[in-house]
C-alpha positions as CSV (number, residue, x, y, z in Angstrom):
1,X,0.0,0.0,0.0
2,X,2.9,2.8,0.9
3,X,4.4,1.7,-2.3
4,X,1.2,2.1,-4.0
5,X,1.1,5.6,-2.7
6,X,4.5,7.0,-3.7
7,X,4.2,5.4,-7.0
8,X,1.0,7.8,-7.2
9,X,2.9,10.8,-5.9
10,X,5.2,10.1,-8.6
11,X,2.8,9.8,-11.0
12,X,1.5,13.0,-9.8
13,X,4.6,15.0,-9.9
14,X,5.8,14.2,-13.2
15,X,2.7,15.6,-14.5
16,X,4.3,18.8,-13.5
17,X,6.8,18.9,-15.8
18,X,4.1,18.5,-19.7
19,X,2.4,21.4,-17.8
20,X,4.5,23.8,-17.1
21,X,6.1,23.6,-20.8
22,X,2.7,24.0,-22.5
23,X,1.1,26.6,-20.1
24,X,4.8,28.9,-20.6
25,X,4.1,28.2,-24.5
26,X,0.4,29.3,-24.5
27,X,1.1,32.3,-22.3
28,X,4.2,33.1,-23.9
29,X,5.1,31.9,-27.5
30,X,8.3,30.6,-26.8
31,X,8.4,27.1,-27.3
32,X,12.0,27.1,-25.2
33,X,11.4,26.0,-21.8
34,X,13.4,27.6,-19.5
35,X,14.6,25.1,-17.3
36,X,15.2,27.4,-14.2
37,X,11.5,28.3,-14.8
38,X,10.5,25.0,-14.5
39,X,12.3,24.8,-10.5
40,X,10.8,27.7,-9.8
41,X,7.5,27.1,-10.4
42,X,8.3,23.7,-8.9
43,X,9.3,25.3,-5.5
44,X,7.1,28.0,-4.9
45,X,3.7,27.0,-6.7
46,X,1.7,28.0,-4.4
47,X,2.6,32.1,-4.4
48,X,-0.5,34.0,-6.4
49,X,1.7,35.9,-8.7
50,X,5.6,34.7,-9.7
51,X,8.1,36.9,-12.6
52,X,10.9,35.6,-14.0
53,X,13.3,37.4,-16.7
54,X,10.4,39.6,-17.1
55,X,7.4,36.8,-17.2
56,X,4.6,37.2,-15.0
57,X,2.1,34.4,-14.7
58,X,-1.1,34.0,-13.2
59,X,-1.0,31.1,-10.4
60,X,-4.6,30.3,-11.2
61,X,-3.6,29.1,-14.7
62,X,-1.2,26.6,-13.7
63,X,-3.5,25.4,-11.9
64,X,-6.1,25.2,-14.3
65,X,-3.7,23.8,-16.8
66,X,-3.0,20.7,-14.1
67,X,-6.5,19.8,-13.4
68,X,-6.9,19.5,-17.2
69,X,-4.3,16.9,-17.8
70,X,-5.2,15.4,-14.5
71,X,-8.5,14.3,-16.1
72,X,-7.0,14.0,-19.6
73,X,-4.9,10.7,-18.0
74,X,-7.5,9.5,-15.8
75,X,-9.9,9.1,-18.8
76,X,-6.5,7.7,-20.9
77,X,-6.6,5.0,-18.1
78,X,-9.9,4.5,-18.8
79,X,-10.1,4.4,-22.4
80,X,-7.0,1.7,-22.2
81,X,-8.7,-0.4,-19.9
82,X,-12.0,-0.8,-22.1
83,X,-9.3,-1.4,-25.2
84,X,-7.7,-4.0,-23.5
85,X,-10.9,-5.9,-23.5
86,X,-12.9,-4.6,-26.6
87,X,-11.6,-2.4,-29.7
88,X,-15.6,-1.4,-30.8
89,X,-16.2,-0.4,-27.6
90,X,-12.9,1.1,-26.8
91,X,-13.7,3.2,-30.3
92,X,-17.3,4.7,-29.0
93,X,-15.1,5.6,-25.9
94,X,-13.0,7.7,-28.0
95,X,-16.1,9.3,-29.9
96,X,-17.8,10.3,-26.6
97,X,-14.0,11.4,-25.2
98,X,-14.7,13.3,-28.3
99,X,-17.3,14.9,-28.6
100,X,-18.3,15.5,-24.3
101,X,-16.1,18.2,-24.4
102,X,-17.1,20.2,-26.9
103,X,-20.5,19.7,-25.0
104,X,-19.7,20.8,-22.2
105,X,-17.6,24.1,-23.5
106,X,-20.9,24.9,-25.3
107,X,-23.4,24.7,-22.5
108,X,-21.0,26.2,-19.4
109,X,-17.5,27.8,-20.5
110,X,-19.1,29.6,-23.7
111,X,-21.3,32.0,-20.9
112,X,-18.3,32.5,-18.9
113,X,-17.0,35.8,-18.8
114,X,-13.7,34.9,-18.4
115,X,-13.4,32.9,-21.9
116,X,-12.2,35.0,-24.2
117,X,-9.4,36.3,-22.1
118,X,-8.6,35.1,-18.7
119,X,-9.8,31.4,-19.1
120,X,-7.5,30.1,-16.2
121,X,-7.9,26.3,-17.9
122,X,-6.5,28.2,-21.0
123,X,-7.9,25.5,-23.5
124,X,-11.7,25.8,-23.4
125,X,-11.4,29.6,-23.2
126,X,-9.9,29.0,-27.0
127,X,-12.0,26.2,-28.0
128,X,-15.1,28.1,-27.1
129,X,-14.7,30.8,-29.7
130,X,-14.8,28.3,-32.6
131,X,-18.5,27.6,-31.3
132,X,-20.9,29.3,-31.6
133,X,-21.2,32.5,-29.3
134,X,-23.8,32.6,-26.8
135,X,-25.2,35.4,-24.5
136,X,-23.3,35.4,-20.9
137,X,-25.7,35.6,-18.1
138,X,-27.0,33.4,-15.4
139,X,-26.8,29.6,-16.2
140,X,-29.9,27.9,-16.1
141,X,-30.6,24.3,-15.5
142,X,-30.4,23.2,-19.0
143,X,-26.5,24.6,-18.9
144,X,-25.9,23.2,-16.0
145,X,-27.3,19.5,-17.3
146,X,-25.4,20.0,-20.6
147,X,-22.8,20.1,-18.8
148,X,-23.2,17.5,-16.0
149,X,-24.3,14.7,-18.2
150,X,-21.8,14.2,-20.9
151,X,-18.9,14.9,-18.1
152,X,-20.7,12.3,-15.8
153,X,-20.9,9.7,-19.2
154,X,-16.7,10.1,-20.0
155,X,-16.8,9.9,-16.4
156,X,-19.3,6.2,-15.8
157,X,-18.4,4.4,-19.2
158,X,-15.3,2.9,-18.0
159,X,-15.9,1.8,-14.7
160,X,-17.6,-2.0,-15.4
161,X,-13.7,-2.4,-17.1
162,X,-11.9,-0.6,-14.4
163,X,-13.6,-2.5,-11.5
164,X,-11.6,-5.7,-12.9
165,X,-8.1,-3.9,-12.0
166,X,-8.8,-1.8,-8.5
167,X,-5.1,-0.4,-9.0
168,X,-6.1,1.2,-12.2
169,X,-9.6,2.2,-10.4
170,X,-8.2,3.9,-7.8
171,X,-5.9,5.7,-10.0
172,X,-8.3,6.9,-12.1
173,X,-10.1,8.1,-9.2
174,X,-7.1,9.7,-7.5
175,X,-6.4,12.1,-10.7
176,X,-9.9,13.4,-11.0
177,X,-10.7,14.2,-7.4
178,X,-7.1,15.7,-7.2
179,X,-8.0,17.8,-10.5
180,X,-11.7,18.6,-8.9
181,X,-9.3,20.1,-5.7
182,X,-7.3,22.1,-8.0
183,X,-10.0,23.6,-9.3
184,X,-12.1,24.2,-6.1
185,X,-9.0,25.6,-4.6
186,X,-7.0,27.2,-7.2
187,X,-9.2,27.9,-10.5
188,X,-12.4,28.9,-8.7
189,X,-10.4,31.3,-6.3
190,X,-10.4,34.7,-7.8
191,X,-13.0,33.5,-10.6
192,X,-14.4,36.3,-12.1
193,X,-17.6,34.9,-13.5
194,X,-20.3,35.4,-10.7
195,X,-22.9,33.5,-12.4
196,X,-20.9,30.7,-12.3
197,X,-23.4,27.9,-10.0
198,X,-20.4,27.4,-7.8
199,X,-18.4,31.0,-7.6
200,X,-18.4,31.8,-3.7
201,X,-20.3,34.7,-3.2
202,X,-18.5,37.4,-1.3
């Protein structure tokens, strides 16, 4: 079991490392990764607001950056595990991995007033304005079930193949409700959008 857990924490930290580089090249331009940005970063994460060589980076996007490809490799373990039994199946995994997202970027993050320029999870921000634009206001629960349901099916699907290795369960697990924290704690703190259903009124 302790092994279990560091070989998570492991797992966990090298994420790190795929994030920082593509959240410096979104922000940025540079596709160069300064290594002495990358310890940095690595060290003091949790200050709001860090400048290096005249780079200043909001804390909230890391963040929202990580919680991405935290769920990005939890459904990866779940779309392997239904592969590993059935290739048809595996294949409408990969359609709904598809095509949820844009669902839910349509019915919540294209009325966000953040999208267009302070998306803190950077890629639906973008991905919204290829949609088409809707009318920011309060979410009602149509938006909120547009949203819910095709996360809770990318979400559900996997599980009956997952439940045959509890390792790969647990993992999968592990990375969402980590991402979920990141959110709560990072992403959501200093949210602009107050219609948002779970923006902490002040």
């Amino acid at each position: 079991m302790i092994f279990r857990g560091i070989l998570l924490v492991i797992i966990y930290l090298n994420l790190c490392f795929p994030c920082y580089k593509v959240e410096y090249y979104f922000i940025t331009g540079h596709k160069n990764f300064p290594w002495k940005f990358f310890l940095y970063r690595y060290i003091i994460v949790k200050l709001n607001w860090q400048k290096i060589g005249g780079f200043t980076m909001d804390n909230r996007r890391f963040h929202g950056v990580i919680s991405l490809f935290l769920i990005f490799f939890s459904i990866i373990i779940g779309l392997l595990s239904i592969l590993s039994d059935s290739l048809p199946t595996g294949l409408l995994y990969v359609a709904i991995i598809l095509i949820s997202p844009l669902i839910v970027i349509y019915s919540f993050c294209s009325k966000c007033i953040c999208r267009l320029d302070s998306c803190a999870h950077i890629f639906p921000g973008n991905l919204s304005k290829l949609l088409p634009p809707r009318k920011q206001g309060n979410y009602t629960g149509l938006d909120i079930l547009g949203a819910a349901i095709p996360l809770a099916v990318m979400l559900l699907f996997p599980q009956f193949w997952l439940w045959e290795n509890k390792i790969l369960l647990i993992i999968f697990w592990l990375l969402f409700l980590i991402a979920l924290a990141e959110i709560k704690l990072f992403v959501c703190n200093g949210c602009k959008n107050k219609n948002c259903p779970v923006h902490e009124k002040k």
